[in-house]
NULO-991289 format. One record per atom (N, C-alpha, C, O): x, y, z. Coordinates in steps of 0.001 Angstrom, whole numbers, plus 500000, padded with zeros to 6 digits. Example, Ala and Ser with C-alpha at 12.3 -4.5 7.8 and 13.67 -1.06 7.14 Angstrom:
BEGIN
513190494310507800
512300495500507800
513200496700507800
514236496681508465
512850497750507080
513670498940507140
512900500030507870
513409501138508039
//
This chain:
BEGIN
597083637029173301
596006636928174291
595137638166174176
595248638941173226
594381638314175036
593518639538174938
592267639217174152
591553640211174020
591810638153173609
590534637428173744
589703638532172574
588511638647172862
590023639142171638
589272640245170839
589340641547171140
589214642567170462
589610641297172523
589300642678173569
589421643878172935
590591643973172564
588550645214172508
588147646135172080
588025647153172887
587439646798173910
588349648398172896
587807649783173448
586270650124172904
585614649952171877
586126650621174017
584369650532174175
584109651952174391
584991652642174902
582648652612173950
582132653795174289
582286653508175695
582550652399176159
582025655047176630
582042654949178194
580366654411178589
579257654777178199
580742653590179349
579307652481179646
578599653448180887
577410653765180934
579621653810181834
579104654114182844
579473656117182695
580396656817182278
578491656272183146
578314658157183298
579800658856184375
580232658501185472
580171659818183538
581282660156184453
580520661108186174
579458661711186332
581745660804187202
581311661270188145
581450660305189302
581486660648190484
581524659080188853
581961658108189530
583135657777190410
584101657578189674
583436657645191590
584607657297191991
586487656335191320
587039655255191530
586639656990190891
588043656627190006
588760655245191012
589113655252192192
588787654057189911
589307653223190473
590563652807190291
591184652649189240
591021652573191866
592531652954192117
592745652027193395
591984651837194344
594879651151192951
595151650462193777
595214650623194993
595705651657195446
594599649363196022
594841650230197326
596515650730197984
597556650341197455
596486651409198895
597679652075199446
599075651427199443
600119652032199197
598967650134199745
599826648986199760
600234648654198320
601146647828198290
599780649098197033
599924648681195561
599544646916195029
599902646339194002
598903646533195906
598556644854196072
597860644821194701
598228643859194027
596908645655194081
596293645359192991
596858646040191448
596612645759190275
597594646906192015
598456648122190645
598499646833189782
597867647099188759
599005645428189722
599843645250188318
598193645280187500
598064645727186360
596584644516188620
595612644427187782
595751645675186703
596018645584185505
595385647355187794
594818648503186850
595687648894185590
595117649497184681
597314648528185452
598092648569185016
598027648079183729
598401648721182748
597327646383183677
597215645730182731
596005646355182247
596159646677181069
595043646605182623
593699647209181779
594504647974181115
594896647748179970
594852649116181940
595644650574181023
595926650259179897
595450650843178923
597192648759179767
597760648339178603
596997647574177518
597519647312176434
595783647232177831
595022646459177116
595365645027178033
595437644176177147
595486644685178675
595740643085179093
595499643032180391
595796643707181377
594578641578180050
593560641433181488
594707640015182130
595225639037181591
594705640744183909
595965640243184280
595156639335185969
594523639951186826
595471637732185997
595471637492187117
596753637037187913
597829637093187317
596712636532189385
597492636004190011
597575634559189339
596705634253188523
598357633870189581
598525632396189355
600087632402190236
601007633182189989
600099631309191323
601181630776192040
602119630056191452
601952629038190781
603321630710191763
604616629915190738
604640628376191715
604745627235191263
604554628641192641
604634627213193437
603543626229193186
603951625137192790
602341626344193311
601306625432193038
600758625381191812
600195624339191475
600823626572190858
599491626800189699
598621627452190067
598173628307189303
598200627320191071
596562627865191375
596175629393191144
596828630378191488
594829629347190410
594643630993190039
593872631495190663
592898630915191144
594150632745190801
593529633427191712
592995635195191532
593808636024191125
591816635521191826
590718636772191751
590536637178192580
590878636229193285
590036638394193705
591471639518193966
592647639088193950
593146637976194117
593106640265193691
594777640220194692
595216639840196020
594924640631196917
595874638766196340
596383638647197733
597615638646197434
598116638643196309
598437638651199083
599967638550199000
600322637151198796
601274636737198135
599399636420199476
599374634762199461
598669634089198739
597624634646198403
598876632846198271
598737631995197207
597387631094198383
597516630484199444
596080631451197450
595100630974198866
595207629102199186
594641628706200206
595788628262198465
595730627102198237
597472626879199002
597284625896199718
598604627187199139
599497626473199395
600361627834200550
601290627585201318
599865628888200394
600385629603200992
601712630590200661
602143631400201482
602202630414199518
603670630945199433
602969632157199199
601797632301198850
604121633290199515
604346634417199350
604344634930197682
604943634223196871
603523636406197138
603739636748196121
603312636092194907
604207635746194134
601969635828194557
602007635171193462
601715636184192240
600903637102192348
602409635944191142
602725636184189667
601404636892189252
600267636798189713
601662637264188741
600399638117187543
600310637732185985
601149638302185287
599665637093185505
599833636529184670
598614636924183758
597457636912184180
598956637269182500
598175637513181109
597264636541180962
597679635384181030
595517636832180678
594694635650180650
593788636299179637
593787637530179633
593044635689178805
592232635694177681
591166636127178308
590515635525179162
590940637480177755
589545637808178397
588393637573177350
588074638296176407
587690636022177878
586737635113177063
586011634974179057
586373635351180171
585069634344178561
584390633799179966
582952633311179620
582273633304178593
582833633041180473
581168632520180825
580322632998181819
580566632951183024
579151633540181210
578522634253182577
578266633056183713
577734631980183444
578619633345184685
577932632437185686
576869632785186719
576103631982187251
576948634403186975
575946634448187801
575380636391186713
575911636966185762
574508636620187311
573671638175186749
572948638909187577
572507638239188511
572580640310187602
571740640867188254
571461642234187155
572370642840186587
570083642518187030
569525643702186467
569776644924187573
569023644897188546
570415645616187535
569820646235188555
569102647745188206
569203648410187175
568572647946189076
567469648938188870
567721650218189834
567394651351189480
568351649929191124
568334650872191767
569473651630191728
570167651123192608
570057652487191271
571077653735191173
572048653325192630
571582653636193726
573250652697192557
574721652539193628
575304653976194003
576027654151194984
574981654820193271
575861656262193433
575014657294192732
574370656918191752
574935658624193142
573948659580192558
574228659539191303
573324658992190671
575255659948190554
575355659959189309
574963658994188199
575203659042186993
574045657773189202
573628656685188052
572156657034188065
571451656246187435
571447658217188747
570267658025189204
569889658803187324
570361659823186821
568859657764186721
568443657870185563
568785657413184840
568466657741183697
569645656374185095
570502655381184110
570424654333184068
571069653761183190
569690653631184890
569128652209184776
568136651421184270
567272651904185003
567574650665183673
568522649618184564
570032649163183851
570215649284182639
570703648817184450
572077648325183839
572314646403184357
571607645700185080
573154646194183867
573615644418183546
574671644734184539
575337645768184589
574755643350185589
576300643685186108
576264641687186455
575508641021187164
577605641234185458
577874640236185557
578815639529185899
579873640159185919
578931638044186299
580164637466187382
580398637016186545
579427636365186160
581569636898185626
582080636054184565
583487635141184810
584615635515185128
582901633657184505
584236632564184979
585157632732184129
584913633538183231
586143632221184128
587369632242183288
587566630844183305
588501630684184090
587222629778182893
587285628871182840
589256628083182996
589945627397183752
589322628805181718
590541628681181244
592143629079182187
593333628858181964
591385629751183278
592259630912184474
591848629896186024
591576630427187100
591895628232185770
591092627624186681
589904628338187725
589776628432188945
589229628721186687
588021629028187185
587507630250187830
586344630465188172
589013631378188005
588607632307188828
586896633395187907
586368633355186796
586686634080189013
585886635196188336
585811636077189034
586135636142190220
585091637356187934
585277638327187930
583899639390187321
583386639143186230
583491640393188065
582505641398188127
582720642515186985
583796643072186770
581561642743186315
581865643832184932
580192643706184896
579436642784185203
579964645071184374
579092645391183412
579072644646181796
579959644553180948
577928644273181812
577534643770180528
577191644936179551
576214645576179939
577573645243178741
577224645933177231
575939645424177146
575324644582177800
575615646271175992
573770645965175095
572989646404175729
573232646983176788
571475646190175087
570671646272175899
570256646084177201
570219644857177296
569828646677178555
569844646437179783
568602645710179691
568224645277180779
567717645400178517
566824644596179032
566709643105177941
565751642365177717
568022643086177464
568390641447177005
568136640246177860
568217640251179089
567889639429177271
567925638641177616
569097637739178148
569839637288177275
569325637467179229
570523636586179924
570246635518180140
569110635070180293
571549634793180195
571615633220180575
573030632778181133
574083633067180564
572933631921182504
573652631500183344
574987630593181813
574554629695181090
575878630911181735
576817629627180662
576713630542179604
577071629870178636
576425631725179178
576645632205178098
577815632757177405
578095633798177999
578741632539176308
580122633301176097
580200634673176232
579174635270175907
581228635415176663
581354636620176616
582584637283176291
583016636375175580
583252637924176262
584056638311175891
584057640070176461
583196640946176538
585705639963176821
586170641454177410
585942642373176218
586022642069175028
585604643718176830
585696644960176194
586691645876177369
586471646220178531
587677646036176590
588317647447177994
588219648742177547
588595649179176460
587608649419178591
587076650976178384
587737651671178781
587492651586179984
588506652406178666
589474653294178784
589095654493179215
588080655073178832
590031654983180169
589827656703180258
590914657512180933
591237657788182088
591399657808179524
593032658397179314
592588660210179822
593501661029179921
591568660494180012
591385661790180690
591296662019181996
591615663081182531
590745660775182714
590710660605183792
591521661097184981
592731661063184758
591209661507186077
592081662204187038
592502661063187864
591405660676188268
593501660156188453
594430659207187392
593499659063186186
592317659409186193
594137658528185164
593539657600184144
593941656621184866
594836656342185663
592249655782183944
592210654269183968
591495653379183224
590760654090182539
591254652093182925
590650651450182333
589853650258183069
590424649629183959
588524649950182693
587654648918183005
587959647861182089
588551648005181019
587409646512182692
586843645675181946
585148645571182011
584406645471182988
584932645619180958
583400645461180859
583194644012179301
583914643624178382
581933643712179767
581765642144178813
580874642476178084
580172643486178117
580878641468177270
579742641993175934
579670640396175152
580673639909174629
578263639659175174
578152638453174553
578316638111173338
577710638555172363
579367637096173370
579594636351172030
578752636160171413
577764635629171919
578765636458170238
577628636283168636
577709634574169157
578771634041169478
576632634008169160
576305632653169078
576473632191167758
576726630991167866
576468632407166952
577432631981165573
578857631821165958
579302630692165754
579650632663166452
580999632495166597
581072631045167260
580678630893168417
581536630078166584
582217628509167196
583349628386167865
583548627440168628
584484629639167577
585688630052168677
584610630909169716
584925632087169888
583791630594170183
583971631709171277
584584630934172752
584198631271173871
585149630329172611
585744630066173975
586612629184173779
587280628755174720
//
C-alpha cells in the first residue's frame, strides 16, 4: 500500500504550529502512520464503515473503538481553494498556495485536507487523480510527518 507515496521537499515554511495528537491520544495511531510512511484510517470491525477524523465511535452503528487501517494514498480531488491570504504569520509572503479535499474512493469515500504540490497557479479540476506525498520532519520539536498531494501524470492509466 502506500499508493507511490514519496518524501517531499518542506512545502510549508517552518514556524508553524507542530502537529500533534490531542491529549486523549484519539488521533496518535493517524501521526504515527505518517511518521512510518503509511496513511492510516478508521474502518469499524463491526460494520465496515470508514471513517475521517478520529472518533471513539463507529459514526454509522455505534460500537466502540474502531481499527486503523492502512489505505492507499491515491484520491480524487473533490473540492479546492487557492488561497491567498496568509492563516499564520509565517506564511505572510508565501502565497498563494493549493489546499485540497481529496476522496479516497477506495476508503468508502472518506476525505481528507492537504496541500497540493506544483505550481500555486495550476490549473485544477474537481475528479482529478492525485496521489500522497509524505513530508517528513525528523528535526522537528516532536517530529512529524504530513500528507500533502501532488497530481497524477494523466498518462499514468493506474492512477487509481
Amino acid at each position: 500500500m502506500g499508493g507511490g507515496a514519496v518524501s517531499a521537499d518542506f512545502y510549508l515554511p517552518e514556524g508553524l504550529p507542530v502537529p500533534v495528537p490531542e491529549a486523549d491520544g484519539l488521533s496518535a495511531p493517524y501521526w504515527d502512520g505518517l511518521r512510518n510512511g503509511k496513511l492510516l484510517a478508521q474502518r469499524c470491525d463491526h460494520c465496515g464503515t470508514w471513517q475521517f477524523g478520529a472518533e471513539w465511535i463507529c459514526h454509522r452503528c455505534h460500537e466502540f473503538d474502531p481499527s486503523w487501517t492502512q489505505v492507499d494514498a491515491k484520491g480524487l480531488i473533490y473540492s479546492w481553494e487557492r488561497v491567498w491570504h496568509p492563516s499564520h504569520p509565517c506564511l505572510r509572503g508565501r502565497g498563494p498556495y493549493l489546499v485540497v479535499l481529496v476522496e479516497l474512493p477506495h476508503a468508502g469515500g472518506i476525505r481528507m485536507l492537504g496541500n497540493l504540490l506544483g505550481d500555486p497557479m495550476q490549473d485544477v479540476r474537481i475528479g482529478t487523480a492525485v496521489e500522497g506525498v509524505f513530508e517528513h520532519h525528523p528535526n522537528a520539536n516532536p517530529p512529524y510527518s504530513l500528507m500533502q498531494w501532488k497530481i497524477v501524470s494523466q498518462a499514468d492509466p493506474q492512477a487509481l
